[in-house]
N, C-alpha and C positions, 0 to 999 in steps of 0.2 A: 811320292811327291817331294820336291825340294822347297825348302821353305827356311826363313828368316827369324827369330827374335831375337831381343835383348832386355838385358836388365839393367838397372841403373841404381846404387846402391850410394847414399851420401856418408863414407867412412869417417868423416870426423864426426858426423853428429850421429851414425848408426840408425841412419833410416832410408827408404826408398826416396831418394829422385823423381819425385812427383811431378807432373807438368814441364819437362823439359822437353823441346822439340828435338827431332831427328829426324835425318834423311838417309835414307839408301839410295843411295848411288850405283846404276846395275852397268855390267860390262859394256852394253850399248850410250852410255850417258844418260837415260833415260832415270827421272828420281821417282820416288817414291817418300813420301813425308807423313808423318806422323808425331804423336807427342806421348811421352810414358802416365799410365795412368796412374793411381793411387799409390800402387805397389811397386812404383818403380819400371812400369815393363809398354814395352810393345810388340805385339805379334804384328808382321807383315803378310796383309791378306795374300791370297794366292802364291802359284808356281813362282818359282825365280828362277833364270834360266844360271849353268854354271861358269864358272869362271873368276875371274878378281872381281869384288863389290867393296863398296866402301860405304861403311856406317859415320854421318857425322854427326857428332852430340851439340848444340848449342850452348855450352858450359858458361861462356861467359854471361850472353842474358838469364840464364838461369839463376847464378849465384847475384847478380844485379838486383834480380826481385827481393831476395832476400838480404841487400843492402851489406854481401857481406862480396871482399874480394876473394880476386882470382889470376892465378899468374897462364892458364891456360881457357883464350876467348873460344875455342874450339877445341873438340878429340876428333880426331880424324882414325879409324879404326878401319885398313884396307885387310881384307880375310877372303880366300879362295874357298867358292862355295863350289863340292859335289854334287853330280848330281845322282838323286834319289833318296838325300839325306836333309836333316833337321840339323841347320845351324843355329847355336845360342851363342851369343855375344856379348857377354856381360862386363861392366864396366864397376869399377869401383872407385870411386872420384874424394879427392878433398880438393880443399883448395890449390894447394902445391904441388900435388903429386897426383897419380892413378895409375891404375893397373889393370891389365883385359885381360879373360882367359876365354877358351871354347868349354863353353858349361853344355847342359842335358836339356 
């Protein structure tokens, strides 16, 4: 099965990205939307088909809630998904800066 998550990880303060929304964006344009729970994370239900997708993080409303700023309103995170495989998408965010790797 080919399939999707990510993590969100708030590196200035060392905690999970709780309630931030996200979209996956599938090779057809077709989205998929969701928002990271407690721990930071979202699994996307079901198959994805392969090819370029693109994860987009809501960064700006997100840091908004929390009254604190952000020089990046959006992560735009495009990743070529195999198929047959589990892609993880992890992001590690502060206000100024971030960083994505393909995690497990």
């Amino acid at each position: 099965m080919t399939t999707v998550s990510t993590h969100v990880l708030d590196a200035a303060l060392g905690r999970p990205a709780a309630g931030m929304a996200v979209i996956l964006t599938l090779p057809d344009d077709s989205a998929r939307t969701a928002t990271t729970d407690a721990d930071g994370r979202v699994r996307f239900e079901g198959e994805v088909p392969p090819g370029a997708h693109t994860l987009t993080f809501a960064t700006g409303p997100w840091f908004a809630e929390q009254d604190r700023q952000t020089f990046f309103p959006e992560v735009d995170i495009t990743f070529t998904v195999t198929a047959g495989e589990h892609h993880h998408v992890a992001l590690l965010l502060s206000p100024f800066s971030y960083t994505t790797y393909r995690g497990s």
